[in-house]
Backbone as a chain_set.jsonl record, in Angstrom:
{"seq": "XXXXXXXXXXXXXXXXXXXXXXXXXXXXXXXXXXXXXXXXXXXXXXXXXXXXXXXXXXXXXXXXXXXXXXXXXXXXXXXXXX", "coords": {"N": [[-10.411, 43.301, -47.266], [-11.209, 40.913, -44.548], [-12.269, 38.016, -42.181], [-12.155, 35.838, -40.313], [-13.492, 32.757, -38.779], [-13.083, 30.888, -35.036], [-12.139, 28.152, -33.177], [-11.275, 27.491, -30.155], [-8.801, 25.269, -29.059], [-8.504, 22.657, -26.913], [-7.22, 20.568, -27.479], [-4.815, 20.557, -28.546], [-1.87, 20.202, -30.955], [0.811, 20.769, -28.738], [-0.31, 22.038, -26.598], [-2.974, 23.846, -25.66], [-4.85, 25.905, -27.933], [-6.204, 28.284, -30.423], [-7.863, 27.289, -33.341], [-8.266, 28.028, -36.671], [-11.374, 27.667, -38.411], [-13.199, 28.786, -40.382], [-13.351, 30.758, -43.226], [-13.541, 34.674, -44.471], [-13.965, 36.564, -47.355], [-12.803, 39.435, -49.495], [-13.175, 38.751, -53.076], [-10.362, 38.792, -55.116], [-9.698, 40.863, -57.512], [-7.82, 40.421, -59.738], [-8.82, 37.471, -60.167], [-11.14, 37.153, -60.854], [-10.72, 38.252, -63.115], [-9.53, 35.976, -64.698], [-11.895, 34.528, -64.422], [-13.185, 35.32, -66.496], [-14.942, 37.76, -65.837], [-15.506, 40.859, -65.352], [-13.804, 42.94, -63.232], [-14.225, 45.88, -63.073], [-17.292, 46.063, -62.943], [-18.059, 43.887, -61.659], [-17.974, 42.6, -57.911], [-16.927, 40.648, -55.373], [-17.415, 37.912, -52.769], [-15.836, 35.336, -50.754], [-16.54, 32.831, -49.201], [-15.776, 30.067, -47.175], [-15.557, 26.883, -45.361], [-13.811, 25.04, -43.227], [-13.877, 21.997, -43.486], [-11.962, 19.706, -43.343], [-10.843, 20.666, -40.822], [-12.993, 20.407, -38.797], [-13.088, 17.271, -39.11], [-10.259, 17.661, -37.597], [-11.167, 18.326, -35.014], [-12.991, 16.721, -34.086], [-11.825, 13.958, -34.068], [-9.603, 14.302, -32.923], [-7.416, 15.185, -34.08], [-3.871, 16.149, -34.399], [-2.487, 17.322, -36.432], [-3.1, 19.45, -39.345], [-1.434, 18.802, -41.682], [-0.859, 16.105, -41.798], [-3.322, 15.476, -42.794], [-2.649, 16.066, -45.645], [-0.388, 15.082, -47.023], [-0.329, 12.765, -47.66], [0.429, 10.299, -45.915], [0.288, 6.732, -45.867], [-0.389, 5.546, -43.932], [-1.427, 7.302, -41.738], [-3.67, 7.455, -43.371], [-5.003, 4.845, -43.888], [-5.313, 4.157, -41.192], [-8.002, 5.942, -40.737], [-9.727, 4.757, -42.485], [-9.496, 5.176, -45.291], [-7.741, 3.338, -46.531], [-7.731, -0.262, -47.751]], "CA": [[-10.868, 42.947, -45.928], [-11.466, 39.437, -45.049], [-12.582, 37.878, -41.584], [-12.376, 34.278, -40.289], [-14.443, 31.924, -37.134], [-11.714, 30.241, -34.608], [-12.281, 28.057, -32.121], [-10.472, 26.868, -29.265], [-8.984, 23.788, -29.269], [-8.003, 22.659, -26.012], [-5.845, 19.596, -27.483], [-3.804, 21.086, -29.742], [-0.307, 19.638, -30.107], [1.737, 22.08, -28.334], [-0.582, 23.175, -25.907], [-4.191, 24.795, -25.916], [-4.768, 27.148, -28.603], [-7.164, 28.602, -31.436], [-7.778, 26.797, -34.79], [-9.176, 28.606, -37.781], [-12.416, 27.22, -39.324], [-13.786, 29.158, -41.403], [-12.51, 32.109, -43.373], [-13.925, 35.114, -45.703], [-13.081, 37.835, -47.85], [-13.422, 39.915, -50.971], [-12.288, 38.769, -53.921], [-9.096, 39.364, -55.851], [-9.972, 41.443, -59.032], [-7.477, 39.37, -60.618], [-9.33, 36.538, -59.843], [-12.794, 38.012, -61.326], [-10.053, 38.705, -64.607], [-9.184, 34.675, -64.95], [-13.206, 33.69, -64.533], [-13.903, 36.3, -67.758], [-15.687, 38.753, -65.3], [-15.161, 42.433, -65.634], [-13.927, 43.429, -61.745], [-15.024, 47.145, -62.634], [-18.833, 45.929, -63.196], [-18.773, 43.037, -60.793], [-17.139, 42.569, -57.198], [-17.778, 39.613, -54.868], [-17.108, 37.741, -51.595], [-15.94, 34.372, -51.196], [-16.842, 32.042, -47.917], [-15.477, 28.653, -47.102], [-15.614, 26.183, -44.399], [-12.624, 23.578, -43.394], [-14.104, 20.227, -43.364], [-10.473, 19.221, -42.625], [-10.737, 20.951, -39.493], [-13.824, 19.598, -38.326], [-12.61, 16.345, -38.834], [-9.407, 17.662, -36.74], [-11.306, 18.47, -33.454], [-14.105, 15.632, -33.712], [-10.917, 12.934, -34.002], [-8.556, 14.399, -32.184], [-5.865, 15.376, -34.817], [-3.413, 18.23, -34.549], [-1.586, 18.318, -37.255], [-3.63, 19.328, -40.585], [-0.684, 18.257, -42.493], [-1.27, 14.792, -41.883], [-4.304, 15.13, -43.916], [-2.426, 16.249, -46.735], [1.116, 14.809, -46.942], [-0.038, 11.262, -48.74], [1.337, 9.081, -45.388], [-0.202, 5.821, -45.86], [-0.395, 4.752, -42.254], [-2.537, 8.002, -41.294], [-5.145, 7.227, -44.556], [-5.098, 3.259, -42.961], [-6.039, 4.409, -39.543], [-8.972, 6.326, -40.868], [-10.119, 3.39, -43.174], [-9.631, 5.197, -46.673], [-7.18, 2.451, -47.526], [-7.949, -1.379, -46.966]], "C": [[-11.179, 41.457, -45.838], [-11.667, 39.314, -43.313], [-12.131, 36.442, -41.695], [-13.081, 33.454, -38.654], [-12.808, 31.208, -36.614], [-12.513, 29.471, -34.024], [-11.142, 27.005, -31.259], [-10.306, 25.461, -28.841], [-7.802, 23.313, -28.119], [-6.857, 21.617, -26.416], [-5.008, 19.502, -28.069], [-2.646, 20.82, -29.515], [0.237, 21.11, -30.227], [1.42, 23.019, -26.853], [-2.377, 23.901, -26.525], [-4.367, 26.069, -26.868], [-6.373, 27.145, -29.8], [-6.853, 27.908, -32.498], [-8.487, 27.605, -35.499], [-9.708, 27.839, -38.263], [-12.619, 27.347, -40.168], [-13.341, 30.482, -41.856], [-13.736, 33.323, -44.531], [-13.504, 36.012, -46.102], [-13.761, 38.097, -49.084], [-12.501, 38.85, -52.0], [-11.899, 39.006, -54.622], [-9.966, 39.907, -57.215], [-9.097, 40.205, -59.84], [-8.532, 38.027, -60.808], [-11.246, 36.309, -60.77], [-11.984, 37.875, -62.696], [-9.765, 36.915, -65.09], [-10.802, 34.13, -64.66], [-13.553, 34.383, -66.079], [-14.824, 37.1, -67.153], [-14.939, 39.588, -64.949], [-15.011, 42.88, -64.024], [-14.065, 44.962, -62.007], [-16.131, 47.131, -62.947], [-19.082, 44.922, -61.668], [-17.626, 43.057, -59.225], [-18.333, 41.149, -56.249], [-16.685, 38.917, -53.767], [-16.848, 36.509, -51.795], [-15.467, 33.65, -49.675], [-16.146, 30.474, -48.027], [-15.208, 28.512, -45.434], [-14.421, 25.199, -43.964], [-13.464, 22.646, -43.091], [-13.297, 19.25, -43.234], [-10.184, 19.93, -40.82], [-11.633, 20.648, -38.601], [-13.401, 18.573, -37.757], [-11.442, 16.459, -37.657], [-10.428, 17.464, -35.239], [-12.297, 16.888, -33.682], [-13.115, 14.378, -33.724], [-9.545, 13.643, -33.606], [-7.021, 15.008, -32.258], [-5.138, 16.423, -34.382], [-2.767, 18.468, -35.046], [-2.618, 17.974, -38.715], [-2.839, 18.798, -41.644], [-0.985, 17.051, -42.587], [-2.115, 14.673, -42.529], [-3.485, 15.099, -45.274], [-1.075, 15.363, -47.382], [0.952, 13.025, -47.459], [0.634, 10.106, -47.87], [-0.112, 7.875, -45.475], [-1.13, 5.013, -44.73], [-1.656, 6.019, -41.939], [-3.833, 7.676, -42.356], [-5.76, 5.762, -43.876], [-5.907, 3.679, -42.214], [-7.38, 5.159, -39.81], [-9.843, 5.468, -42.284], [-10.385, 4.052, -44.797], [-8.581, 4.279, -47.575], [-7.253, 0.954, -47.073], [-6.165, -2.017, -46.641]], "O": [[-11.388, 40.793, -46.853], [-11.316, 40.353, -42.755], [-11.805, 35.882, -42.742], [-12.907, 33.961, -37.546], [-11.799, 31.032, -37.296], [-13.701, 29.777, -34.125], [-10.445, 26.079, -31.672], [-11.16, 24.676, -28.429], [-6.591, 23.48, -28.257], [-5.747, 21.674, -25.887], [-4.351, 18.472, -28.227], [-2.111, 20.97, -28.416], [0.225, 22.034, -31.04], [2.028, 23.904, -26.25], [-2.674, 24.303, -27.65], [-4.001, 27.177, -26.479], [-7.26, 26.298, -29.905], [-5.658, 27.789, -32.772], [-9.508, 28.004, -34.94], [-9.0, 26.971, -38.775], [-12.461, 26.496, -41.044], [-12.973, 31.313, -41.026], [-14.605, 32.815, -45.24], [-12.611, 36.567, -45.463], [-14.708, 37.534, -49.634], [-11.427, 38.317, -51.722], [-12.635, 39.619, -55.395], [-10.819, 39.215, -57.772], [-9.626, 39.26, -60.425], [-8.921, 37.83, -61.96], [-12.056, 35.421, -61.034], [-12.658, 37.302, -63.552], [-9.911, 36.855, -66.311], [-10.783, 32.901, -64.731], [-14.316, 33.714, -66.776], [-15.776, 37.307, -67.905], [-13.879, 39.396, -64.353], [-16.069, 43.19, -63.476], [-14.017, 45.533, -60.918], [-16.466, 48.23, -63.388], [-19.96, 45.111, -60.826], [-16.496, 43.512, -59.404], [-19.52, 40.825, -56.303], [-15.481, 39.174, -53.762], [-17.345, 36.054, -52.825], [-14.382, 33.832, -49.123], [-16.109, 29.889, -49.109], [-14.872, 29.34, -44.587], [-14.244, 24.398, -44.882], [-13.738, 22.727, -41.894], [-13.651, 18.087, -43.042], [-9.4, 19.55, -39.95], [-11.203, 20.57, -37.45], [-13.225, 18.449, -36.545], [-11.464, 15.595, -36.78], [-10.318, 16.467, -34.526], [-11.782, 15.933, -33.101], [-13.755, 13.442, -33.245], [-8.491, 13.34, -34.164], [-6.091, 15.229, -31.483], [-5.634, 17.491, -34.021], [-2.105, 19.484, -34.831], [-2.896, 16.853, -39.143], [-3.458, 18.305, -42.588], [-1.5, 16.777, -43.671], [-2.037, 13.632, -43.181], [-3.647, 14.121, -46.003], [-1.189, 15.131, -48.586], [1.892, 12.24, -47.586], [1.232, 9.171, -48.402], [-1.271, 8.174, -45.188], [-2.096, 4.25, -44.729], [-2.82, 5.619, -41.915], [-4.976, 7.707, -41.899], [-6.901, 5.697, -43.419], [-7.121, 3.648, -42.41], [-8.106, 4.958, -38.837], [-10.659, 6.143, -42.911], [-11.287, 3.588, -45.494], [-8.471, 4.317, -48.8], [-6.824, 0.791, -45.93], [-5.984, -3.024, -45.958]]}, "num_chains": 1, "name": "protein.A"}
């Protein structure tokens, strides 16, 4: 089972739509088997926030890729490169 927060992001390229924030869920037994915890003793949930999507609506962005994709010119414009 897993859940996630949206919210509506009126300037979305393309057109008005929902962004996902925040997401949660169980997690993977496997996952429990690669920490060295026993998933038939222990089971557990695991929450996170985008702090890349934040940044999207409070500056305007709409494509999350641009965070990731290493262009020079978008890192510039947000002053992580002099």
């Amino acid at each position: 089972p897993s859940a996630e927060i949206d919210f509506w992001f009126p300037q979305k390229k393309g057109g008005p739509g929902w962004i996902e924030w925040g997401g949660c869920g169980m997690v993977h037994p496997n996952v429990l088997r690669a920490s060295g915890i026993d998933p038939d003793v222990y089971q557990g949930f695991a929450f996170g926030m985008g702090i890349e999507r934040t940044l999207m609506l409070g500056e305007g962005i709409n494509d999350m890729h641009d965070m990731v994709e290493g262009d020079i010119r978008f890192s510039k414009a947000f002053g992580v490169m002099n």
